[in-house]
C-alpha positions as CSV (number, residue, x, y, z in Angstrom):
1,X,119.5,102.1,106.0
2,X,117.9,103.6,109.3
3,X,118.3,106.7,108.0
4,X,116.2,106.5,104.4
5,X,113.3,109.0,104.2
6,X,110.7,106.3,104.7
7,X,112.5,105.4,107.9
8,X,112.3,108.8,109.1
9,X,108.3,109.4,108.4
10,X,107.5,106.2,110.1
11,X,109.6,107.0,113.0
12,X,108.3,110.4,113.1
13,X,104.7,109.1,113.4
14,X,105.8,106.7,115.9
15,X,107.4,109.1,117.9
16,X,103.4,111.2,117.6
17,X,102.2,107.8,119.2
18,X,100.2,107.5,116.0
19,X,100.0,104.7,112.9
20,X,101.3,105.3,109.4
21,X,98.6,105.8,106.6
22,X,99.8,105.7,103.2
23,X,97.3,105.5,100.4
24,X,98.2,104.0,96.9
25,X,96.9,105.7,93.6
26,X,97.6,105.1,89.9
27,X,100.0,107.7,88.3
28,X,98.1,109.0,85.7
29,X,94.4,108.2,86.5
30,X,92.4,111.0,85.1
31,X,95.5,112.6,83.1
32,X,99.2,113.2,84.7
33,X,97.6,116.9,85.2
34,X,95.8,115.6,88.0
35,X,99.5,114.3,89.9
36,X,100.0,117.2,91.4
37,X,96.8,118.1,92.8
38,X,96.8,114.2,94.3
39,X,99.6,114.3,96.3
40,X,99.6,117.6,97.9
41,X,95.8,116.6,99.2
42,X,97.6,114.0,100.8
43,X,100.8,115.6,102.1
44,X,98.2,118.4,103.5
45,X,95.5,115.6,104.9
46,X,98.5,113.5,107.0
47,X,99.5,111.1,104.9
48,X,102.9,109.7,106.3
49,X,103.9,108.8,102.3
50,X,102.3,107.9,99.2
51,X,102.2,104.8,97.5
52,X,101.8,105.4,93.5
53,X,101.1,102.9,90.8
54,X,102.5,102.3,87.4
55,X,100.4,101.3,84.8
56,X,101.0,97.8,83.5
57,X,98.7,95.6,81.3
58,X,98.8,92.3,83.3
59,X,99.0,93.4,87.0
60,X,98.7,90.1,88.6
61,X,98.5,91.5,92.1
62,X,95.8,94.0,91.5
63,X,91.7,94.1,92.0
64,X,89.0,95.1,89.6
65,X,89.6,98.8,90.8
66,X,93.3,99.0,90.4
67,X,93.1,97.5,87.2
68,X,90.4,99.9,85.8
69,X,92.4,102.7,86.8
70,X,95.7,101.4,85.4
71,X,93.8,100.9,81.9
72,X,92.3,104.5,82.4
73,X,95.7,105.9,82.6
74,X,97.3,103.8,80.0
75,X,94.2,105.3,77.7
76,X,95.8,108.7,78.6
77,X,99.3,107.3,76.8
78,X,100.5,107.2,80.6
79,X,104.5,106.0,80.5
80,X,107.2,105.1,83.4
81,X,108.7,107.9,81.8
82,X,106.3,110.6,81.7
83,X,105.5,109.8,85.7
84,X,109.0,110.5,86.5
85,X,109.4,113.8,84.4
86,X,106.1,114.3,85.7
87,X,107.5,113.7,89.8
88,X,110.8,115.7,88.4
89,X,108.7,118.6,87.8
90,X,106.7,119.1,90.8
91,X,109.7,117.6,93.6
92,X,110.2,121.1,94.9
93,X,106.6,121.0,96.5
94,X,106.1,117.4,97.1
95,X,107.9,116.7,100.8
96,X,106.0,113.6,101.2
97,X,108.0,110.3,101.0
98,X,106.6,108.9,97.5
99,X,106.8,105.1,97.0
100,X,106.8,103.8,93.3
101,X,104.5,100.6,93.3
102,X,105.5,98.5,90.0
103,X,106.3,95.3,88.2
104,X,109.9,93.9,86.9
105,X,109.0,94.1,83.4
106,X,107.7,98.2,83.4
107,X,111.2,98.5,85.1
108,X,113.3,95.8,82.9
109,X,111.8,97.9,79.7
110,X,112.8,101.2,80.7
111,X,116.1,100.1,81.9
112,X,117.1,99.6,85.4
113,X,120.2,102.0,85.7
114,X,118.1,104.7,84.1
115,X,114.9,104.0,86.5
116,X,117.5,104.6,89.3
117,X,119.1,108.1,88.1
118,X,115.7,109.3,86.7
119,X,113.8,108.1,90.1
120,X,116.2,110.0,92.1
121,X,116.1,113.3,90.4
122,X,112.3,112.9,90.3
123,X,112.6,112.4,94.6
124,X,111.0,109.0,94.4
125,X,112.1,107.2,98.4
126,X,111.3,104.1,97.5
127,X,110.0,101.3,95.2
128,X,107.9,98.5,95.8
129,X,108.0,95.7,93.3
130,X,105.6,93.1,94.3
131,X,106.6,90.0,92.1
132,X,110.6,90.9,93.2
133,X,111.7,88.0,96.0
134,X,114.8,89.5,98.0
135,X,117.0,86.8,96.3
136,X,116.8,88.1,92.7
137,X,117.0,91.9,94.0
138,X,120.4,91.9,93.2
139,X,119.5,92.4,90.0
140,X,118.1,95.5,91.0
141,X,121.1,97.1,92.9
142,X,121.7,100.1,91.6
143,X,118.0,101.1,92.7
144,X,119.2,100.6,96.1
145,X,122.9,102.2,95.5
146,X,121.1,105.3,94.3
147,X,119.3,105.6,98.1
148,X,115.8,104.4,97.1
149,X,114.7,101.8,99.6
150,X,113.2,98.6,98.3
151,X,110.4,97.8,100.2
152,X,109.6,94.0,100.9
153,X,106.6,92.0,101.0
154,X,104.8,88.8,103.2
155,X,101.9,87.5,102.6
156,X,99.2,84.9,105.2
157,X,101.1,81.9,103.5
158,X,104.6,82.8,104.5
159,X,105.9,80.6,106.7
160,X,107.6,81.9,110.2
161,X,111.3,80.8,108.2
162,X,110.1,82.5,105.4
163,X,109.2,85.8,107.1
164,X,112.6,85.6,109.0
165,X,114.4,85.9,105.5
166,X,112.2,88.4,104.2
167,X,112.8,90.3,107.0
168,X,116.4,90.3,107.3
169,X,118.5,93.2,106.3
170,X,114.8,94.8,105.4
171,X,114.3,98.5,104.8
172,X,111.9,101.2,105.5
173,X,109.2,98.8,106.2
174,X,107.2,95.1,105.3
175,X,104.3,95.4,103.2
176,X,102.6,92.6,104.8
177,X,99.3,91.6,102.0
178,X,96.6,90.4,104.4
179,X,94.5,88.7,102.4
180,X,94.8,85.7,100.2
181,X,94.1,87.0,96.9
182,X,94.2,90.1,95.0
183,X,93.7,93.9,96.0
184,X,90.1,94.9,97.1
185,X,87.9,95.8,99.6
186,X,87.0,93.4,101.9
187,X,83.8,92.8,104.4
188,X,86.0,92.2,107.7
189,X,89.8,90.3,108.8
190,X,89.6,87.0,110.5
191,X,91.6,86.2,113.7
192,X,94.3,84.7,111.4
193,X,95.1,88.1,110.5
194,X,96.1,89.8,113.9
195,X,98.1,86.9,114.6
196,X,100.3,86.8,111.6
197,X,100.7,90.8,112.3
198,X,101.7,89.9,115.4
199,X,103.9,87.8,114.5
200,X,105.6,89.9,111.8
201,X,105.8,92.8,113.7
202,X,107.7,90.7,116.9
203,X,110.0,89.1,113.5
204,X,110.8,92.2,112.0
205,X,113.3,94.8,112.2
206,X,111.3,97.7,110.6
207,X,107.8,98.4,110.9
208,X,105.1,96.1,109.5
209,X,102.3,97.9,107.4
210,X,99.4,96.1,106.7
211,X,98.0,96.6,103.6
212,X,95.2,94.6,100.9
213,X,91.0,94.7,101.3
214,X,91.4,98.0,103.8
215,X,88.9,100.1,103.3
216,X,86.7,101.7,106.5
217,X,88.6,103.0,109.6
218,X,87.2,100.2,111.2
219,X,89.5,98.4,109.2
220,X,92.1,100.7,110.4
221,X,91.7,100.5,113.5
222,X,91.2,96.8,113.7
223,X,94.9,95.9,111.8
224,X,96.7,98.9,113.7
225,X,96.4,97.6,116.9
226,X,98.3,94.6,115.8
227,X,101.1,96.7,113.6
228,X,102.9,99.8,112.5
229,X,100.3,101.2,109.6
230,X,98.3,100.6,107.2
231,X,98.3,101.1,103.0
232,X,94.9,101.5,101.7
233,X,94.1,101.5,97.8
234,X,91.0,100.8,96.2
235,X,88.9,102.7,98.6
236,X,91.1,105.6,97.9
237,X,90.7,105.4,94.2
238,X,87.3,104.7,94.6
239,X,86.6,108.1,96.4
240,X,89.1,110.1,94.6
241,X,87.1,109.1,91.2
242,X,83.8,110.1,93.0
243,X,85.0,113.6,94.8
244,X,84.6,111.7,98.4
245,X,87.7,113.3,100.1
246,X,86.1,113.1,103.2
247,X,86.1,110.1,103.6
248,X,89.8,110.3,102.6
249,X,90.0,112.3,105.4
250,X,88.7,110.2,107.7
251,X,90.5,107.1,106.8
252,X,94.1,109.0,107.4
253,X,92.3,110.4,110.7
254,X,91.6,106.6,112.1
255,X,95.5,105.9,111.8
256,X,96.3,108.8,114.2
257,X,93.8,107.5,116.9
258,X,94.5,103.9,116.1
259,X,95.3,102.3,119.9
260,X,98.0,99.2,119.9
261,X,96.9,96.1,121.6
């Protein structure tokens, strides 16, 4: 649906002649308290949304960092449930798109008709679910009949048929992974990578946001000129944990100047 909030920021940026930036945290690193605080830093600092984790104990997608900071918040009794009463609490001052980043089973356990009414009263735009292929998201329909967009996922081993179907009937945007591995930051991208942006982006209906082992606006700059945006992660927990906000800063600043090839 072209007209889903995500939609909108990305085509609001677009329409700036800039790149998307969304940064990824983990709900509930350094205590739920802290929520609040996070995402108005970013909403203020130009973040077009905000990707935020759900602590899991066997995140098979995630890095060294992401995991330590999904075992910090689980040692602060961090639930699915408290982040959305949490979300609930504070929606009045959050405008920013946020994007719930979690695994079938924290969303099988809670229950998946309750995730859906509880998401949307807490103003949650969108989920992604990053071990969800499009052919068993049926089981996850009424996430997507209560308006939050399911966001969809490619990764350097998809093949060009592959990408096709992923991209069909696609919302908001692809979450193409641009490494082969887990989260983390990474020295530099190889050829291989702008091509198989390329590609996605001339495949896809919605924007293509590049996202895995970003973490310099070098980085930024180098994957935005061959698609829509960018999602960074560890290097934003990273400086959150060590009061570096610049540098925050920065990295959202190098998606507004980022040039397309």
């Amino acid at each position: 649906m072209e007209n889903n909030r995500i939609a909108q920021a990305l085509r609001a940026e677009k329409e700036r002649g800039e790149k998307a930036f969304i940064p990824y945290i983990m709900a509930g690193d350094g205590g739920l308290e802290r929520l609040k605080e996070d995402l108005l830093f970013f909403q203020k600092n130009g973040a077009t949304a905000i990707e935020l984790g759900i602590p899991f104990s066997d995140p098979v997608a995630d890095g060294p960092v992401i995991q330590l900071a999904g075992i910090r918040a689980l040692e602060e009794g961090v639930t699915l449930n408290n982040i959305l009463l949490e979300l609930e609490r504070i929606s009045s001052e959050v405008t920013i798109p946020v994007i719930l980043m979690g695994y079938t089973n924290s969303i099988l356990a809670y229950g998946i008709e309750r995730f859906a009414e509880n998401a949307v009263k807490a103003g949650v735009a969108g989920c992604i679910i990053p071990d969800l292929p499009p052919e068993e998201e049926v089981i996850f329909s009424p996430i997507k009949s209560a308006g939050i967009t399911l966001i969809r996922l490619i990764t350097l081993t998809s093949s060009e048929e592959r990408v096709k179907a992923i991209t069909k009937e696609a919302e908001g945007f692809i979450y193409a992974v641009t490494v082969k591995g887990i989260t983390g930051a990474r020295k530099s991208f190889g050829k291989e990578v702008g091509e198989y942006l390329k590609t996605a982006r001339e495949l896809s209906p919605v924007p293509v946001l590049a996202g895995f082992g970003i973490s310099t606006p070098e980085h930024v700059r180098e994957t935005t000129a061959y698609c829509d945006g960018v999602i960074v992660g560890s290097k934003i927990i990273q400086c959150l944990q060590e009061g570096r906000k610049q540098e925050i800063i920065d990295l959202i600043q190098s998606a507004k100047i980022a040039v397309t090839k």
